[in-house]
N, C-alpha and C positions, 0 to 999 in steps of 0.2 A: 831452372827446374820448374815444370810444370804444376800448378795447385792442385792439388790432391781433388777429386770430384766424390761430392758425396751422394749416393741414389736414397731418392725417395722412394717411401715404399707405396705412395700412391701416382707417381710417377706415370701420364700416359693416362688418367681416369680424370674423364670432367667430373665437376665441383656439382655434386647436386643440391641442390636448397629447398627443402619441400615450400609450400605454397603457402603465402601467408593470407592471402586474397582470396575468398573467393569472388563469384560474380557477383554481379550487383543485385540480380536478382532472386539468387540463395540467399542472400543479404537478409533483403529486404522481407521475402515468401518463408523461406523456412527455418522459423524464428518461433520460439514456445510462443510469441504475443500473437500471433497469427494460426497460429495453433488452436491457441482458449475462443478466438473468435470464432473459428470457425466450430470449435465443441461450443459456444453459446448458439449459434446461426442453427446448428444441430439441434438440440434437444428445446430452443424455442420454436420450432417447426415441427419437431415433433409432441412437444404439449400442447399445440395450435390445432393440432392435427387427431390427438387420440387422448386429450383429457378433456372431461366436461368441461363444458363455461370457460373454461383458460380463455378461447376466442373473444369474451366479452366487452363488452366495451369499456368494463370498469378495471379489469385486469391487468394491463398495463400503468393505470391513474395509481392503483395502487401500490404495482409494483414496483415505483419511482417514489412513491410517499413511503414506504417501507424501507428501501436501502438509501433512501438520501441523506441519513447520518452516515451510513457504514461509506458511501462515496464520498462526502464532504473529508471523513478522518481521513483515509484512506489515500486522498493528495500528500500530505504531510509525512503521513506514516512511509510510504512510498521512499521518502529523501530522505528518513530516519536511520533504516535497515539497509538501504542502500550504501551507506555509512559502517555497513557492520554493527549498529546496534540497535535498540527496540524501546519501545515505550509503552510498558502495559496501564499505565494511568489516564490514559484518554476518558476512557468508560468514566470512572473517578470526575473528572472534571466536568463532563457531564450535567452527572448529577448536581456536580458542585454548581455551575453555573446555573441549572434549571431551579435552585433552591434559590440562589439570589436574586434570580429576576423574580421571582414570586415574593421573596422579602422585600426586594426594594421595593416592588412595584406595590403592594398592597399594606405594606406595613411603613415604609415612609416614603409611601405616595407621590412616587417617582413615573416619569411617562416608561411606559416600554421602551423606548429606544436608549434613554439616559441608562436606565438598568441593566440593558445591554450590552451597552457599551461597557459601563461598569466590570460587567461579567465576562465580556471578552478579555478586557484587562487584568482581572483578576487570572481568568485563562490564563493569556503569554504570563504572568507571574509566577505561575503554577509549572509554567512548562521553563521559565529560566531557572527555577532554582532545580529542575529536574540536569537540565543541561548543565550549570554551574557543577554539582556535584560528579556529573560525570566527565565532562571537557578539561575541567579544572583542578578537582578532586583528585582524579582520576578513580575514582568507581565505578563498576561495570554495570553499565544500564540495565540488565536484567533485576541485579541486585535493586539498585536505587528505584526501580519504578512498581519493580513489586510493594517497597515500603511507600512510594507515596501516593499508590491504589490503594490501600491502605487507610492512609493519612488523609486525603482528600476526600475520599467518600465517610470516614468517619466524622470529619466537621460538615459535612453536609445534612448529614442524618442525627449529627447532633444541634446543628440549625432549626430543623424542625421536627426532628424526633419523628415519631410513626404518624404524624400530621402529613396533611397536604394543602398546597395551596390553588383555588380551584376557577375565582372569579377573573379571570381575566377578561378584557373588552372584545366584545364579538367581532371587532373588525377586525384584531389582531389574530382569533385563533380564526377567523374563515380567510383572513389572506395566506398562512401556512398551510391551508387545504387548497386553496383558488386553484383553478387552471388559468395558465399563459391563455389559452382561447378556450372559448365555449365548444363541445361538443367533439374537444380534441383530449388525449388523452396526456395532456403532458401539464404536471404543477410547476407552479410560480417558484419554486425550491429550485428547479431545476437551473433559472435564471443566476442566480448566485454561484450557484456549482460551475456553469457551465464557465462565467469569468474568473473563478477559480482555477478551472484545469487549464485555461489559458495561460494564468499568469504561471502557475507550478510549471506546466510543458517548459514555456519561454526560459524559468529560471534554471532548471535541470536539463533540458535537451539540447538550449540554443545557448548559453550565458558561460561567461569563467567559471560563474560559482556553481553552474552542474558538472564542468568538467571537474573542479576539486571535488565535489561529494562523490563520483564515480574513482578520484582518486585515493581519497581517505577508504572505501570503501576495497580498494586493488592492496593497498601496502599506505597506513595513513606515517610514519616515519617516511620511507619515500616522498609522499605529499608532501611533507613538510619541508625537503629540503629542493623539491621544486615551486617553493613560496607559496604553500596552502599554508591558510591560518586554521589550521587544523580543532584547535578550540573555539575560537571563535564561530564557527561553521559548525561547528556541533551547535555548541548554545544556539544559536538563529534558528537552525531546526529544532529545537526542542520548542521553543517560544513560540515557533508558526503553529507545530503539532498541538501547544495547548490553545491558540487564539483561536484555532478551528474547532479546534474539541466544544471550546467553549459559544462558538456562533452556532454549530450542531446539540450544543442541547437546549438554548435558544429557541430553534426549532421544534425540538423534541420536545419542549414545556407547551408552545404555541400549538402545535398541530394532535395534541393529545390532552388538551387543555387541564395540566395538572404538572404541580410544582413538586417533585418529589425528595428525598435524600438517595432513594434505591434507583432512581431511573437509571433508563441506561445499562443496569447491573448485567455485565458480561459481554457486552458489544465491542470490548477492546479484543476477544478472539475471533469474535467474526471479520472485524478490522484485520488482525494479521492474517487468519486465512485466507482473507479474499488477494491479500498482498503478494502472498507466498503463491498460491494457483495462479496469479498475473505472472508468474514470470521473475522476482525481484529473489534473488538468490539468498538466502537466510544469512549468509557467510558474507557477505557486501559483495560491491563491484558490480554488481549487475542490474538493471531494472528496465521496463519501458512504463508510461502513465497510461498509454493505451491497453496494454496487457490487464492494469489492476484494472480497469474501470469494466475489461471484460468480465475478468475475475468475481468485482463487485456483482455484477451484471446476469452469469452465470449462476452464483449460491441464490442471490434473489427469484430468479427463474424457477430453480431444484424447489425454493423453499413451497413456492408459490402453488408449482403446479403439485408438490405432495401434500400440501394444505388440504388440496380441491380434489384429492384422493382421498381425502377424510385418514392420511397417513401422521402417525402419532410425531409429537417434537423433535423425542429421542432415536426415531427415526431417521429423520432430516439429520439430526444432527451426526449420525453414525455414517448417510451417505459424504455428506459434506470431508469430515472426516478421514472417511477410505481417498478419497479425491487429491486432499490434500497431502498423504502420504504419499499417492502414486505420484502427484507432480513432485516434490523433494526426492523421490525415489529417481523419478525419470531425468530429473536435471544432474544428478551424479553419476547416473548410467550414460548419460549422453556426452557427458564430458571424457567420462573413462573411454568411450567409444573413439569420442574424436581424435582423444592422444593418440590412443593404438593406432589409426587410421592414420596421424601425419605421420608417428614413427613408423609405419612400414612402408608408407610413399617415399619417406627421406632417404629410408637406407637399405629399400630394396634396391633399386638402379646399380648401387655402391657395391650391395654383395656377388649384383649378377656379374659386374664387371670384375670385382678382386675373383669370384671362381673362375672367369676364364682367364684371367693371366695368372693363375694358381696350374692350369693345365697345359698351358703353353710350356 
């Protein structure tokens, strides 16, 4: 006796598989980080172009002395959120750091660099026990960094109360102003930053340990049981986020020659805004370093050139703002786009083929 044959009901219809690939050059071109660049290449040509003085010579000098704390965080922060979580104490540590180089250095009579160092130190401590209570605790970083925003700008400001600390050595606050060359618009600040986003790129973009942080950041349970040390990689990034925190207010004490508790106050949102308009997905998994430094790049632009419009803070700050909605607006809109778009590549072929052998 013959095996009984059983019909498939898709019997006779190729297998379609929508497209997991695109080109390489979609890839690479139409990408939000390519996106922000070209909206910076935008509206810096057009403040070049239709705002007073923007053109100056001094315009750009400043515009790099202005956001080279919010770039310096902003590496760090970058591989934080990319993780799925966030660190609003940066700003905090700051101040905390610009307090101690002005105590060490003036009150026990410490060189600048020794204080420094001191101060970065105390940074990554600042930023381990922020990661400790989240990687290990398990606390959710929102929570934890809001308390030790908190916690760290109030031992700073209880450091030196409404005092400040003011004398420091002329060679140290004019080389935090210095240009790289004479008569070119680019600071000496730049030179640190610049072997910064090197090393960050190299760790995040080319390294294991950026492929686990883009992993913790997809499904960090997953990560884990494809051998991320999932804790561990958190804490590291918390520690880097504060040693930079802590070399950027450094700077900030240096190039504004004044040791404060309040510095800094509020620079951890312009930190995550510039992150979030880069490109780097609030919900993890996503980021590029190129996008945020546009990011950075572009609110410094906005600010610059509505300064030189004689346009008020809360101004800036309102455009900034709309900006930063519309990009989180536009990265959920574009995701829901893309779905709809593979599911009706996948399964239109399928339906045109089951209606005609529904009519046959």
């Amino acid at each position: 006796m013959s095996a009984p044959t059983v019909s498939r009901p898709d019997a006779g219809l190729a297998r379609v598989y929508p497209a997991h690939a695109r080109p390489l050059w979609r890839r690479v071109l139409l990408t939000r980080e390519v996106a922000m660049i070209a909206l910076l290449v935008v509206v810096y040509e057009y403040s070049m172009n239709n705002v007073g003085n923007f053109d100056g010579p001094l315009t750009l000098y400043y515009l790099f002395l202005d956001t080279a704390p919010i770039l310096l965080i902003a590496l760090p922060m970058t591989l934080v959120i990319i993780t799925g979580e966030i660190d609003l104490s940066v700003a905090s540590v700051v101040g905390l750091s610009s307090v101690l180089v002005g105590v060490l250095h003036q009150d026990a009579g410490l060189s600048i660099p020794v204080a420094g160092a001191i101060a970065i130190l105390v940074g990554a401590v600042c930023g381990a026990f922020n990661g400790f209570l989240v990687a290990y605790v398990g606390l959710p970083s929102l929570a934890v960094t809001i308390g030790t925003l908190a916690l760290y700008r109030g031992i700073a400001v209880g450091i030196l109360g409404t005092t400040a600390k003011t004398d420091f050595p002329e060679k140290w606050t004019d080389l935090a102003k210095k240009r790289i060359w004479e008569d070119h618009p680019y600071p000496t600040i730049l030179i640190p930053f610049l072997v910064l986003l090197v090393a960050f790129a190299l760790l995040l973009h080319f390294s294991p340990f950026g492929r686990g942080v883009f992993e913790i950041g997809l499904n960090d349970e997953a990560a884990h049981f494809t051998g991320v040390n999932v804790e561990l990689t958190k804490l590291w990034l918390f520690v880097l986020a504060g040693a930079v925190s802590a070399f950027a207010g450094i700077y900030y004490t240096l190039r504004f020659g004044s040791a404060r508790g309040d510095n800094a106050t509020g620079l951890e949102l312009q930190v995550i805004a510039a992150v979030l308009l880069g490109g780097v997905s609030i919900f993890g998994g996503r980021g590029a370093l190129h996008g945020v430094i546009a990011g950075v790049l572009l609110i410094g632009v906005l600010a610059s050139a509505m300064r030189l419009e004689n346009q008020t803070v809360n101004l800036i700050n309102i455009v900034i703002g709309v900006l930063l909605v519309l990009s989180v607006i536009s990265t959920s809109f574009l995701s829901w786009a893309s779905g709809l778009a593979t599911r009706g590549r996948g399964l239109g072929p399928l339906r045109r083929r089951s209606s005609a052998a529904d009519h046959k």
